[in-house]
N, C-alpha and C positions, 0 to 999 in steps of 0.2 A: 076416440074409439071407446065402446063400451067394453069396459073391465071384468071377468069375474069374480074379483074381488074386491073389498075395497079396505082402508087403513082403520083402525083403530086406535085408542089412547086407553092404557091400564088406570090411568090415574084419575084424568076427568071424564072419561067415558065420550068423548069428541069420533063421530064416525065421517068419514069423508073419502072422496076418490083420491087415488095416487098418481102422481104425477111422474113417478119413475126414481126422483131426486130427494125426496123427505126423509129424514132421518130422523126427525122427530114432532110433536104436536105441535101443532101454530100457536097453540094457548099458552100463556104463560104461571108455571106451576111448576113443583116438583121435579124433576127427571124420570121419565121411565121410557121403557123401551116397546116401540110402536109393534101394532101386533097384527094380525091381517083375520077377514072374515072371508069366508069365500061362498057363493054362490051354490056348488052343489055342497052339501052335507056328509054324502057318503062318501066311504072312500071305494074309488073306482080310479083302476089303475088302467094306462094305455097300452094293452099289448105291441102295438105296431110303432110304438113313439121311442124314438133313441135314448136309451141311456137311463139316466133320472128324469128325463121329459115324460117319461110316463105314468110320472103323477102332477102332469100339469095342470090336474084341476085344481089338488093344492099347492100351486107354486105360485107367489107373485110379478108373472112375467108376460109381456106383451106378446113374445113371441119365443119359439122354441129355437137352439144352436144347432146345427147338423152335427151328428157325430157324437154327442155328449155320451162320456163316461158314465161309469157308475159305480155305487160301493158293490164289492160280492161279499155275500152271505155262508159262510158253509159252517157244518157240523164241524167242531175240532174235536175230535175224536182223540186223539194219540196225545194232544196239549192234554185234554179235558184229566186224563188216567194219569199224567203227570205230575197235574196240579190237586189229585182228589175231587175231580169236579166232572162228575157223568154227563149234563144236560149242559154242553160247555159251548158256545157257536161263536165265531168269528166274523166279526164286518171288516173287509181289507180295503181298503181303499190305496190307491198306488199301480203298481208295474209290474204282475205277474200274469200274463197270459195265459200259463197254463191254468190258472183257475179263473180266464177269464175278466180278467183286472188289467185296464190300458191306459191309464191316467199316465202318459208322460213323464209328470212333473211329478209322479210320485208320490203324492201325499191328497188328501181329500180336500186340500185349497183349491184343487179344480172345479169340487163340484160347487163349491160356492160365486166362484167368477163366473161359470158356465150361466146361472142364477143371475147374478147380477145382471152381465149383456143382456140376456133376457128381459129384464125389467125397464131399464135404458130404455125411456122416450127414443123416437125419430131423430138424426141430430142433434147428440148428445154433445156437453160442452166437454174438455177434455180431462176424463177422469183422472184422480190424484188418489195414488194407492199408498199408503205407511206398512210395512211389513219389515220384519226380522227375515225373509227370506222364501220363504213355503209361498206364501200368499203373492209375492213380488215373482215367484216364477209361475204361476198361474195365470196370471192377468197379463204380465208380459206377454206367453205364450198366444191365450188366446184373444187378445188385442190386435197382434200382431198378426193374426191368421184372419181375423175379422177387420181388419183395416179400421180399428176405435182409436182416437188418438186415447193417450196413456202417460201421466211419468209417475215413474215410480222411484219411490224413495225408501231407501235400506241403509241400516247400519253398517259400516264399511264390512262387519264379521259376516254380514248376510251376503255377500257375493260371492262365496263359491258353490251359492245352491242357484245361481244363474246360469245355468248350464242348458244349452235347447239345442237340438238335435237340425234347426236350421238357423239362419240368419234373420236378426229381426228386424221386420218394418219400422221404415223411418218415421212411422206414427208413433212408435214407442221410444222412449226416452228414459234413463235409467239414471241414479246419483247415488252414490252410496255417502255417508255424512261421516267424516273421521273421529273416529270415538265416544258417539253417539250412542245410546243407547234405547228400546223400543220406546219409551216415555217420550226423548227427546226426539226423535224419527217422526213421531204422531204430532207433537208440535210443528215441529220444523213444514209439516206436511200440510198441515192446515195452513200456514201462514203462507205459503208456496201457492194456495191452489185461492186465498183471496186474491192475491196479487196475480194471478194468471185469467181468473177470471172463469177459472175452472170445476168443478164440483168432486169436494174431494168423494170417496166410496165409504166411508163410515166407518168402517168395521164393524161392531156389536149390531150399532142401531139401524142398522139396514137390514131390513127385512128380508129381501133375497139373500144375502150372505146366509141369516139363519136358516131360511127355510131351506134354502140349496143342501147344506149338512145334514138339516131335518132330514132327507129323503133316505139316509144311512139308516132311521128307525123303521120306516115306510119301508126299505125292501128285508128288513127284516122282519118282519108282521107279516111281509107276503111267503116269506121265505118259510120261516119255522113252524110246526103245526101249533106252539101257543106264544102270544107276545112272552117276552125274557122275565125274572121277576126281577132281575138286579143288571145294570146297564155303567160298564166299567170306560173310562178312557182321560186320557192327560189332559189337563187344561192349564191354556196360559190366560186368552181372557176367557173362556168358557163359550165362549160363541157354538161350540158342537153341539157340549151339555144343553145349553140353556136352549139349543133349536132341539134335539130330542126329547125335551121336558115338554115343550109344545107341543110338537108333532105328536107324542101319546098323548096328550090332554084332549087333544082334536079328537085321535079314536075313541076314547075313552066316552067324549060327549055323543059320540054315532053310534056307542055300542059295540064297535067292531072289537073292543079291550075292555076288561074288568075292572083294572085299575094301572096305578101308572109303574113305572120300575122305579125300584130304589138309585139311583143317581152317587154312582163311587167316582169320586174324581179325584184324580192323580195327582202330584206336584212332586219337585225334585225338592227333597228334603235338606239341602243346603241353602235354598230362598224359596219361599210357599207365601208367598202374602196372601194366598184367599186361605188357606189352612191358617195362618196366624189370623186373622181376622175374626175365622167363623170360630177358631177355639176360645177366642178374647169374648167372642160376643159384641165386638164395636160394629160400627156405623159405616164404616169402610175398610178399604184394602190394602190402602195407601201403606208401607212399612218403615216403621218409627225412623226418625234421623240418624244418621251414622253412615253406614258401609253403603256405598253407591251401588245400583242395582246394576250397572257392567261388570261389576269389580265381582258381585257374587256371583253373578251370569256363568264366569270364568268358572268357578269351582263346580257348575250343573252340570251333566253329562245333555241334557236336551235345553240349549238355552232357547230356545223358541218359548216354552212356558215363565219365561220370566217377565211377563210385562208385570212392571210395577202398579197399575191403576185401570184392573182388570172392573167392569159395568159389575159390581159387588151388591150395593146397596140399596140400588135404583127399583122400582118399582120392572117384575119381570124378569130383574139380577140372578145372578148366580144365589143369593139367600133367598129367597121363594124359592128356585128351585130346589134348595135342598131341604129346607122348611116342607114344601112342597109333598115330596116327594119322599120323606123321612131318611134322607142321605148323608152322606158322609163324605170329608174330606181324607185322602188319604197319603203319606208320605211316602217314597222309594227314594233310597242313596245313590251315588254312580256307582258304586260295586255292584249292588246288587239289580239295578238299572241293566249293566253290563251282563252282568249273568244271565240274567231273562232276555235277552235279546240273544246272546250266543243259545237258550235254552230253543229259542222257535227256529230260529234259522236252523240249529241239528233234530228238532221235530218236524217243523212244516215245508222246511227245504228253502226260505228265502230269508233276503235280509230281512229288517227293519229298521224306522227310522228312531233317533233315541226317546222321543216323547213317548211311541210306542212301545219301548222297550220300559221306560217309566210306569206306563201301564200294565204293563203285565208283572213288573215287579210289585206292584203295589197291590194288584189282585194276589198274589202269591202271597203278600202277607196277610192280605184278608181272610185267605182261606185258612192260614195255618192258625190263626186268632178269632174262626171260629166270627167274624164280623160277613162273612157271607158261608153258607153251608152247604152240602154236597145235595142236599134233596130240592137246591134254586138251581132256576134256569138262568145261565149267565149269557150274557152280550158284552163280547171284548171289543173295543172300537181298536181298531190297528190303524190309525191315522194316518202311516204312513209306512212303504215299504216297499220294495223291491228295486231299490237306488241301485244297486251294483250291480242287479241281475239287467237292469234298465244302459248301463251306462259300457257295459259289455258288449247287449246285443246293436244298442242304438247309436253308440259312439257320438255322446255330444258334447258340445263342446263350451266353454266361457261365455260370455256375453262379448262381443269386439269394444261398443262403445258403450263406456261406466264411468259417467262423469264425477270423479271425484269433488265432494264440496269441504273443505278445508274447515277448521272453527272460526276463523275468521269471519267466514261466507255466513256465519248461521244465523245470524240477528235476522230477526222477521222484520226488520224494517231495512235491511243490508245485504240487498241482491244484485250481487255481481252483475255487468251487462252480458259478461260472456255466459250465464247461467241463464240467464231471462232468454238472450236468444235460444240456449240449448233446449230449453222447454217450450218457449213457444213456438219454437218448429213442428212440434207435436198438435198444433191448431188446424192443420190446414194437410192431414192427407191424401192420398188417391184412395178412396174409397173403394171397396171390390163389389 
């Protein structure tokens, strides 16, 4: 089928079609993260199209999902007088209906999976997902409502965010890894989906993952009378940041934007590997030898932001974007993580999830240090929220079957028979 868009490469300039499954350039170079051109130029949004499908002219995707979510945009007014901050707006992505917000799973990992199936050739091989949890109940879910075969692979601490309001299809397949941590998960993942025969989903370098998130800056542009000048939110590998650093650069080249937002990204200041990185000035992200990235996971109040060996360096990385974009890395502690989080739920009336609560502590100290100032226009990204108000109304429940894989099981060359069958029962389901 003809596409309307097609792949790109930052590094050698290689333009080509996409095949649904590329994660990165056929040329051999460099590292950098594929980038998409599209067809129409302008941005023109779909009134009648669900969700974030209404900016499918920029999205990279075969076909639109019924039903897709979306981030909501609103003035936070009553935060904004709290924080010293008049021109203050909110993007929630999560599980608040009353304002409009129906993501399930809670957290903005939906709009990226939604994206992805999206892009998913015709009979796709069976995708292999790595997540700490957020992203593992996204693609679960809608896998499992889409009849895609799926396994997904979690740290064993990411399984009580497997929670789904129905029973999931036998095309999905779940493992959680005993004392693993997201570096070793992402390994373990990869080496699972050669052996399966399966394609794993990338994370960073898949294009749909970014642009899916993108659409958080996109309904903000349509939302607010002028783009933000400063664009706050938690990262763990930056896959949100780095799809909104795009997505403005696209308006920016049409006209529709002046320029791009300043780019505040958050980390739990008890492990920050992109903050230690970009204050050192090194070449990556990777964080020096010593204390194991599970062991300090434990001390973050949002361990989701701790991948160890976040797309830093690479051409497109989280450093262009804030090179880019003249930004800044910023730290929040769990106290004060805490406090901001108990701060919006007794302001905006819901919960939040802890990454989100990281962000907003960290905007909190921005503002009081004069690093963003009362006369910008701000964009809080709320990653995620409304779990409890979610798990009240919907009542869901654990995941049944969560295949435990032991350390033993983990050698990529050392797969259990009874694991090989558990997965590849996932090749072959009834399709809906």
């Amino acid at each position: 089928m003809t596409l309307h868009y097609a792949l790109t490469c930052p590094v050698c300039g290689w333009q080509g079609a996409d095949d649904g499954l590329a994660l990165g350039c056929p040329r051999s170079h460099a590292p950098g993260l594929l980038q998409t051109s599209y067809t129409r130029r302008e941005f023109t949004p779909r009134p009648q199209a669900d969700g974030m499908f209404r900016y499918q002219d920029w999205l990279p995707v075969r076909r639109t999902v019924p039903d897709a979510g979306s981030a909501v945009v609103y003035p936070a007014t009553r935060l904004g007088a709290s924080l010293g901050l008049p021109d203050l707006w909110v993007s929630f992505s999560g599980y608040w209906p009353e304002r409009g917000a129906r993501l399930e799973t809670a957290t903005f990992k939906e709009l990226e999976a939604y994206c992805v199936l999206g892009r998913l050739p015709e009979d796709p091989p069976t995708l292999v997902v790595a997540s700490v949890g957020n992203t593992a109940a996204a693609f679960a879910r809608l896998c499992s409502l889409y009849a895609l075969p799926c396994v997904i692979v979690v740290p064993e601490t990411g399984v009580e965010r497997l929670e789904f309001t129905e029973p999931l299809a036998p095309c999905v397949r779940l493992l959680a890894l005993e004392g693993a941590d997201y570096a070793e998960t992402i390994a373990y993942a990869d080496a699972l989906a050669l052996r399966l025969g399966g394609q794993i989903e990338g994370g960073t370098r898949n294009v749909a993952r970014r642009a899916g998130l993108g659409t958080v800056w996109l309904s903000a542009v349509e939302t607010m009378p002028r783009p933000a000048d400063v664009y706050v939110q938690a990262v763990g590998s930056a896959a949100g940041a780095i799809a909104v650093h795009e997505a403005a650069g696209r308006l920016v080249r049409t006209g529709a934007s002046e320029g791009l937002p300043r780019l505040m990204l958050c980390q739990n200041a008890e492990y920050a590997p992109l903050y230690d990185a970009w204050c050192a000035e090194r070449d990556d992200a990777v964080p020096d030898a010593g204390e194991r990235p599970e062991e300090a996971a434990e001390r973050c109040l949002a361990d989701e932001l701790t991948n160890a060996r976040p797309p830093y360096a690479v051409a497109g990385g989280v450093r262009d974007c804030l090179t880019g974009s003249n930004g800044r890395i910023l730290l929040a502690g769990r106290e004060d993580a805490l406090a901001a989080g108990a701060l919006f739920a007794e302001v905006e009336g819901v919960d939040i999830e802890p990454a989100s609560a990281v962000a907003l502590a960290g905007l909190r100290h921005a503002v009081q240090d004069r690093t963003i100032t009362p006369d910008e226009s701000v964009l809080l990204n709320i990653t995620g929220g409304g779990r409890d108000h979610m798990r009240r109304r919907l009542q869901p429940t654990r995941a049944a079957h969560i295949h435990r894989v032991r350390r033993a099981e983990r050698s990529s060359d050392s797969f259990s028979k009874d694991l090989l069958h558990h997965c590849e029962a996932a090749h072959a389901p009834t399709r809906a």
